[in-house]
N, C-alpha and C positions, 0 to 999 in steps of 0.2 A: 595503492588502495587509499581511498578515500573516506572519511567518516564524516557526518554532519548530523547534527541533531535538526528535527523538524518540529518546528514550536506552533503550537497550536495555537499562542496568544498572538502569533504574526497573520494567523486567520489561517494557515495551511492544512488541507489535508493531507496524511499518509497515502491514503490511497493516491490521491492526485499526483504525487512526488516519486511513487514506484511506476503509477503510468509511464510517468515522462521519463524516469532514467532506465527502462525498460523499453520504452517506444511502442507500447501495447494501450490497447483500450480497456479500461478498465471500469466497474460501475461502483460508485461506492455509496453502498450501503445507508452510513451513516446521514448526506448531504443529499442523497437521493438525483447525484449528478454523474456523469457519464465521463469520463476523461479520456482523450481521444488522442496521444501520440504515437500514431500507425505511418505516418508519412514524415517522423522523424527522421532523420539519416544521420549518419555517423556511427551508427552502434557497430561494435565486431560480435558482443558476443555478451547473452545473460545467463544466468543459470541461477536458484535456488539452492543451497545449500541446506542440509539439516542432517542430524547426526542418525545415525543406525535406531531404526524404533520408532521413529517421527512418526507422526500421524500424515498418510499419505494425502491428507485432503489439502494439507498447508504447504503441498509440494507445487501446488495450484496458486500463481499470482492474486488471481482475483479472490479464493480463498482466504491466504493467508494477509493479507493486508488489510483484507476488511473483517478479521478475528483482532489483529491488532488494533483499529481502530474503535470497535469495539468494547476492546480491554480500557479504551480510557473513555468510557462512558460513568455516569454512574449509577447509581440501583435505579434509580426515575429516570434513566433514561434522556438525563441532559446531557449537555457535553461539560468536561472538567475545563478548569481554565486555568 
């Protein structure tokens, strides 16, 4: 297992970084851009984790990534730096 933090001030999106280590297309929300790794290869295997009780919508990539990205908005709707 692997951990990395994804820094916003490096200009990255969340969404863009679950696309790509997922090898799925993803639309994110926030940058109103499309991220497209479907013809990644390498992958064996993704899955979603969340405990007993989760809200079934975040069981959803495209969901739950773009709630998180979201989360680090602020009340006006900029993005935090």
């Amino acid at each position: 297992c692997s951990i990395q933090n994804i820094s916003r001030s490096d200009g990255r999106s969340i969404v863009a970084c679950a696309a790509y280590r997922a090898g799925e297309k993803l639309e994110c929300d926030t940058y109103g851009k499309t991220q497209d790794y479907t013809r990644k290869t390498g992958l064996e295997y993704t899955q979603i984790f969340a405990p007993d009780g989760a809200n079934p919508d975040l069981l959803n990539r495209q969901n739950l990534w773009n709630q998180a990205e979201q989360s680090e908005l602020k009340k006006d709707g900029s993005i935090k730096q």
